[in-house]
Z-matrix of the N, CA and C atoms (Angstrom, degrees):
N
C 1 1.451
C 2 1.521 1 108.92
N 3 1.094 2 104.79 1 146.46
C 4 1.923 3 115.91 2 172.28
C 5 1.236 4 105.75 3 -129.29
N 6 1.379 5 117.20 4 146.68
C 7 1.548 6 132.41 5 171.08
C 8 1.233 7 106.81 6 -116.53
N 9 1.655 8 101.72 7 125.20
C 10 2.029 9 100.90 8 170.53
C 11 1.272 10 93.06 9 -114.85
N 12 1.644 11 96.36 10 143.03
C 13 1.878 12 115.28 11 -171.20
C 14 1.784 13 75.04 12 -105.48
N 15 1.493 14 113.11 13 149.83
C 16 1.652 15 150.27 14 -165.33
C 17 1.304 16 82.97 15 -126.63
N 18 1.239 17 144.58 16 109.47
C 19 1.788 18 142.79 17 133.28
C 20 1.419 19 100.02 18 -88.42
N 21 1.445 20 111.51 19 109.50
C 22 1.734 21 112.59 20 147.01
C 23 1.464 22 109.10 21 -100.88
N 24 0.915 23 109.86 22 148.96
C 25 1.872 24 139.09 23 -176.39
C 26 1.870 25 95.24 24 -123.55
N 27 1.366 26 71.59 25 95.53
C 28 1.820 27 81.96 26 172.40
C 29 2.002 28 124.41 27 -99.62
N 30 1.100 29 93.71 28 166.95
C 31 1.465 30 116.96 29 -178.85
C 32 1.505 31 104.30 30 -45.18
N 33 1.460 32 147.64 31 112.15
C 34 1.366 33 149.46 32 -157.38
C 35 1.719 34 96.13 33 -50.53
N 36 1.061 35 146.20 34 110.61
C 37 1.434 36 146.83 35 155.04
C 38 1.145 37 107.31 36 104.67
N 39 1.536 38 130.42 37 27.63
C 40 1.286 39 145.37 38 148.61
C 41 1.343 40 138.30 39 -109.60
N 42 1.258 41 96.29 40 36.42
C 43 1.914 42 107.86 41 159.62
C 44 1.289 43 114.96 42 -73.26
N 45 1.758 44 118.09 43 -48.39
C 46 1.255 45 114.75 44 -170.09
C 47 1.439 46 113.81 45 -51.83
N 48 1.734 47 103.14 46 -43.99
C 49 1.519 48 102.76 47 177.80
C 50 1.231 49 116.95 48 -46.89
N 51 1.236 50 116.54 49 -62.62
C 52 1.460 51 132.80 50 -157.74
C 53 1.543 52 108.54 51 -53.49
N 54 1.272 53 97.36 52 -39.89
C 55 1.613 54 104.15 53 -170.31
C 56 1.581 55 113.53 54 -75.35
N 57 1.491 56 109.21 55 -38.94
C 58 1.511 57 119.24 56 170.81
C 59 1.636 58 103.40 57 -69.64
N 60 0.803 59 152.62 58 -53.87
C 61 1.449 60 140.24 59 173.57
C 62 2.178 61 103.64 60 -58.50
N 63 0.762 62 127.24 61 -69.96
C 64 1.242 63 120.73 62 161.45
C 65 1.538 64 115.22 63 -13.31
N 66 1.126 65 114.69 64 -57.18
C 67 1.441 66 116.24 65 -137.91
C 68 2.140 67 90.36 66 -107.54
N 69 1.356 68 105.11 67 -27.49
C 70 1.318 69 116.97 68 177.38
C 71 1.890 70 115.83 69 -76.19
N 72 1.117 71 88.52 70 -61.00
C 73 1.604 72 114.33 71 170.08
C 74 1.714 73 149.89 72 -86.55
N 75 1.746 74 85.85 73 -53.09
C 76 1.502 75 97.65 74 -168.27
C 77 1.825 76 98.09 75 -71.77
N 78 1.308 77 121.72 76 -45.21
C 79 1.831 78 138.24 77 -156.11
C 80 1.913 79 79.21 78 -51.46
N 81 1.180 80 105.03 79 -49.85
C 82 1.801 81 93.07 80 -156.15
C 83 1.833 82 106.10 81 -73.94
N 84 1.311 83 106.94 82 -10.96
C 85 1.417 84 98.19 83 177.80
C 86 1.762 85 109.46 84 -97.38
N 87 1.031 86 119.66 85 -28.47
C 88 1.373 87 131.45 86 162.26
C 89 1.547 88 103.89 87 -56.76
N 90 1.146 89 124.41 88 -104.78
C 91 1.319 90 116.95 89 159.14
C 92 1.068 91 133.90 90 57.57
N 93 1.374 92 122.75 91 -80.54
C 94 1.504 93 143.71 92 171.35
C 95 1.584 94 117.56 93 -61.99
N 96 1.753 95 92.07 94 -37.54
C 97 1.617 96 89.82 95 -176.56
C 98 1.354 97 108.49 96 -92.15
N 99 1.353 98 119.85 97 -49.22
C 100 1.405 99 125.92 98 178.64
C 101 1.127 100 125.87 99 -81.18
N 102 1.000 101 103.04 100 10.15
C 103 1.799 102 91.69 101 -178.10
C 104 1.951 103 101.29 102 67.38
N 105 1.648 104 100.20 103 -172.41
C 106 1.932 105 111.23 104 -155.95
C 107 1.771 106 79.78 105 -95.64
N 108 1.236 107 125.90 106 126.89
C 109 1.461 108 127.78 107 150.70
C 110 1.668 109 117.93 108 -28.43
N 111 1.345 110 120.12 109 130.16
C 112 1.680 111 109.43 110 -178.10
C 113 1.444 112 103.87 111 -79.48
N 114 1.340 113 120.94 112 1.51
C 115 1.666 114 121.56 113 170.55
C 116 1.452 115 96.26 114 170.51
N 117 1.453 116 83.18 115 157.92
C 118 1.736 117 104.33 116 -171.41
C 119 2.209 118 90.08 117 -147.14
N 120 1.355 119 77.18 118 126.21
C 121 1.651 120 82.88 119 174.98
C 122 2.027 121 127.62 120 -151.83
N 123 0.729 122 110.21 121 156.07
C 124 1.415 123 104.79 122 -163.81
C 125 1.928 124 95.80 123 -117.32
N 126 1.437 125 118.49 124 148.87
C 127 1.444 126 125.64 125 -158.60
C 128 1.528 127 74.57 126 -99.67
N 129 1.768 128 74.68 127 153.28
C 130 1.930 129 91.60 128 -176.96
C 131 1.609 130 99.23 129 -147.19
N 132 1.717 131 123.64 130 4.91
C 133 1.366 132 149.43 131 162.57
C 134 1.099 133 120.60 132 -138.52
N 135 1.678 134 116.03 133 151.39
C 136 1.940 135 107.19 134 169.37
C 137 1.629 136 86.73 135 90.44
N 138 1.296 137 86.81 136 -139.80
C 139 1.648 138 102.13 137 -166.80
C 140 1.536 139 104.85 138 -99.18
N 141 1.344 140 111.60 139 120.92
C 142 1.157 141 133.09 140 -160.10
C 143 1.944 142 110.29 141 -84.51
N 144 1.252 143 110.71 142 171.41
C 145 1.586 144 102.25 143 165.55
C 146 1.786 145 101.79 144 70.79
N 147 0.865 146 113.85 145 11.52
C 148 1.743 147 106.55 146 -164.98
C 149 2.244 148 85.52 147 -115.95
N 150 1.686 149 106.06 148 153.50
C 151 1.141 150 114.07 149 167.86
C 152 1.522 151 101.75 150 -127.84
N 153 1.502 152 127.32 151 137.01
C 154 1.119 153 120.45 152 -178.77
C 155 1.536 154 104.68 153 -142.05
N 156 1.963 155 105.21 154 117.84
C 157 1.430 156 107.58 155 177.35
C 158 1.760 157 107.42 156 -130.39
N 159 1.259 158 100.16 157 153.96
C 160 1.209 159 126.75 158 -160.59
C 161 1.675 160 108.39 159 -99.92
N 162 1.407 161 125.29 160 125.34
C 163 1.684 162 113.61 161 174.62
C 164 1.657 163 93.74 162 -144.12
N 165 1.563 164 89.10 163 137.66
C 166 1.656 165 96.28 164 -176.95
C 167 1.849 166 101.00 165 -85.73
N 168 0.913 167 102.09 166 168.57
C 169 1.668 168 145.97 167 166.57
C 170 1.211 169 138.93 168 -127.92
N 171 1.400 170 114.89 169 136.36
C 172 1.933 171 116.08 170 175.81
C 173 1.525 172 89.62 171 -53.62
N 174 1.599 173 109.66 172 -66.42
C 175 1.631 174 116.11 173 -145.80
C 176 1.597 175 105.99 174 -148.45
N 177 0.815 176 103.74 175 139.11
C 178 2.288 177 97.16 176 169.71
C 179 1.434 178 90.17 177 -61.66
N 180 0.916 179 155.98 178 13.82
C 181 1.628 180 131.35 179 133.47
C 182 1.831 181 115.72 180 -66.00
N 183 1.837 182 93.34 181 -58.14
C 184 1.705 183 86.32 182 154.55
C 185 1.420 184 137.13 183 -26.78
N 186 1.265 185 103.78 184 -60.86
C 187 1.597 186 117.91 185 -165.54
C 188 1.296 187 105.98 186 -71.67
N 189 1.826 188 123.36 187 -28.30
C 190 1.301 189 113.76 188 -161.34
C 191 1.484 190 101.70 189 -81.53
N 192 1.477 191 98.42 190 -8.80
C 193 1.988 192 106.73 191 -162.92
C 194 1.668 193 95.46 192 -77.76
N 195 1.482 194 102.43 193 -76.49
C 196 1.305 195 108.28 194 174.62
C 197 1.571 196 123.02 195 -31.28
N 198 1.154 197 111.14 196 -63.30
C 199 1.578 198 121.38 197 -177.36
C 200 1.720 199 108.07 198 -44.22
N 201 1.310 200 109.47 199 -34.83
C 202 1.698 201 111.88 200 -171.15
C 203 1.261 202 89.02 201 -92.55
N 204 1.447 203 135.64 202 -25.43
C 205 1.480 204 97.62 203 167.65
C 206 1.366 205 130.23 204 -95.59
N 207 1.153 206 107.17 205 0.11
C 208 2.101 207 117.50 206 160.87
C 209 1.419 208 89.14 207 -62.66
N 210 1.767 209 131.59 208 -52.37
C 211 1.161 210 109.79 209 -172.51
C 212 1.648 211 145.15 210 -59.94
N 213 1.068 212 100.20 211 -33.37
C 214 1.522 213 149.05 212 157.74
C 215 1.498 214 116.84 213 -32.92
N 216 1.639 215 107.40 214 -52.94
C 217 1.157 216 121.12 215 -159.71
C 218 1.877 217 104.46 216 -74.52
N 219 1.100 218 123.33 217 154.18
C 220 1.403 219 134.78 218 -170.49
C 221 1.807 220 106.13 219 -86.39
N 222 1.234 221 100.56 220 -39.34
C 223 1.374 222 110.27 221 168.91
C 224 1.487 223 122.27 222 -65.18
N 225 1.361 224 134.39 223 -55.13
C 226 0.812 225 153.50 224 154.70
C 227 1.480 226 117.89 225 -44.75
N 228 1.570 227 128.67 226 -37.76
C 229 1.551 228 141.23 227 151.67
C 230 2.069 229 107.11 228 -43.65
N 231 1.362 230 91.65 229 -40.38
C 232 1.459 231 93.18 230 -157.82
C 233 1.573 232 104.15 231 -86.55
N 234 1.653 233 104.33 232 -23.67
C 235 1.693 234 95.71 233 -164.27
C 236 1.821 235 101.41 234 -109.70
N 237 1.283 236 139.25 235 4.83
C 238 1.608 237 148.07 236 115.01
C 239 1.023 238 115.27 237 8.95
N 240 1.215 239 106.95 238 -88.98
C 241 1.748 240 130.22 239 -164.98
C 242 1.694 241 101.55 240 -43.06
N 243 1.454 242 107.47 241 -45.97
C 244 1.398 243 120.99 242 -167.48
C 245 1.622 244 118.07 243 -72.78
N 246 1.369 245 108.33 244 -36.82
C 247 1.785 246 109.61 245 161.80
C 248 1.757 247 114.93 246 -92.17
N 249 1.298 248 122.43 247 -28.11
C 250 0.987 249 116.48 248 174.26
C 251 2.235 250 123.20 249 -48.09
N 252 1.208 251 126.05 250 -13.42
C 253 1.024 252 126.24 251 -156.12
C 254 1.729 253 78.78 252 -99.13
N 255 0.835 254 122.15 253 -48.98
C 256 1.602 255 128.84 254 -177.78
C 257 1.755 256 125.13 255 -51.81
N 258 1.607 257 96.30 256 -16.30
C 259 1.594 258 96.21 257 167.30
C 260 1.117 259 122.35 258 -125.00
N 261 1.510 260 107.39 259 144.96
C 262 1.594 261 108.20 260 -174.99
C 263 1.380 262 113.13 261 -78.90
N 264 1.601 263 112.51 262 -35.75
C 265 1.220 264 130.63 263 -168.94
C 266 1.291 265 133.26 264 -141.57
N 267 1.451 266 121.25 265 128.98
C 268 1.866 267 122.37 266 -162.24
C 269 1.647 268 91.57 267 -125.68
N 270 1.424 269 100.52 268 136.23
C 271 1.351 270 108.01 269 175.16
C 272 1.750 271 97.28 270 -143.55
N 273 1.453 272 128.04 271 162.90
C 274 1.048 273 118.08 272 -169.02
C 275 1.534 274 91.94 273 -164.14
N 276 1.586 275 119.70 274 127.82
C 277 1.311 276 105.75 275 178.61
C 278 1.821 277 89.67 276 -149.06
N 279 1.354 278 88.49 277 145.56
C 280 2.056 279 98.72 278 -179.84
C 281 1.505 280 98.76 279 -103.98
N 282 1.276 281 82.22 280 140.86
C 283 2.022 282 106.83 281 179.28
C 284 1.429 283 98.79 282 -136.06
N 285 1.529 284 84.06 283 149.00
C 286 1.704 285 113.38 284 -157.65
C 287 1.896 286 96.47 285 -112.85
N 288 1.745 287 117.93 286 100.70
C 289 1.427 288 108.68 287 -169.58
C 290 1.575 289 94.47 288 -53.93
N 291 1.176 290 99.46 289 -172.19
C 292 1.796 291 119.33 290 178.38
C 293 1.702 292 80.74 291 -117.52
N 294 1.525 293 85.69 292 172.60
C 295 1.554 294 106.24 293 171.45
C 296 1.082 295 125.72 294 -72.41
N 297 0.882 296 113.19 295 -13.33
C 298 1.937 297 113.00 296 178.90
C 299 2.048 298 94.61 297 -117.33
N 300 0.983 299 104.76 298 15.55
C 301 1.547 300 97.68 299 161.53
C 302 1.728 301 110.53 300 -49.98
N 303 1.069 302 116.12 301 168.33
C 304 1.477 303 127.29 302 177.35
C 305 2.012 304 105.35 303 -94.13
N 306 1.311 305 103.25 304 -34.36
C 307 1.760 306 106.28 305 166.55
C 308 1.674 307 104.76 306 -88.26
N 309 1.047 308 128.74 307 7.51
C 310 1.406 309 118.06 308 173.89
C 311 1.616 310 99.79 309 93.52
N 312 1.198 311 109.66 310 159.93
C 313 1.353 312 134.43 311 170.61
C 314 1.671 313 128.51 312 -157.67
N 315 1.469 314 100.72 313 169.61
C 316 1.676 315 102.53 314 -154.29
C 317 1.812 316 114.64 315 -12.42
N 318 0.646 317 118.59 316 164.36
C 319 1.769 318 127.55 317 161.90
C 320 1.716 319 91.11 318 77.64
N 321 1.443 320 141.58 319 -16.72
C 322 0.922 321 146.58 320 -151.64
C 323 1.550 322 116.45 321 -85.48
């Protein structure tokens, strides 16, 4: 299994948005392809304005499959445009649990 952490760095006083379209809209078009996020969370220390959610994977072969078909999707084309203006910044990095992770790790 692999976990990719999503950091958006949003627009100063646009979490609420982001999160209400997310949580209204975007979850059901994601959804299908990705599977339920293992967490979705908003910073409340550090660097502020940022939302950061987590979705597991078999393999970055997984992820590359899935991910192209969120891209793919017509729904997902259409509802983009609409959170994209809201972030300043996308960063995306995959983590590999350990074995004594609490979601499992390699051999797992």
């Amino acid at each position: 299994m692999i976990v990719e952490q999503r950091t958006y760095t949003l627009r100063t006083g646009c979490v609420p948005d982001f999160v209400a379209l997310v949580r209204d809209e975007g979850l059901a078009i994601q959804k299908p392809h990705l599977g339920s996020p293992l967490g979705y969370f908003t910073s409340e220390s550090g660097t502020l304005n940022q939302v950061v959610h987590l979705w597991g994977y078999a393999s970055a072969a997984d992820r590359e499959t899935r991910r192209a078909a969120l891209a793919a999707d017509p729904a997902w084309q259409g509802f983009a445009p609409r959170v994209l203006p809201l972030i300043e910044r996308m960063e995306s990095r995959i983590l590999i649990p350990t074995e004594f992770s609490a979601i499992g790790g390699a051999g797992t």
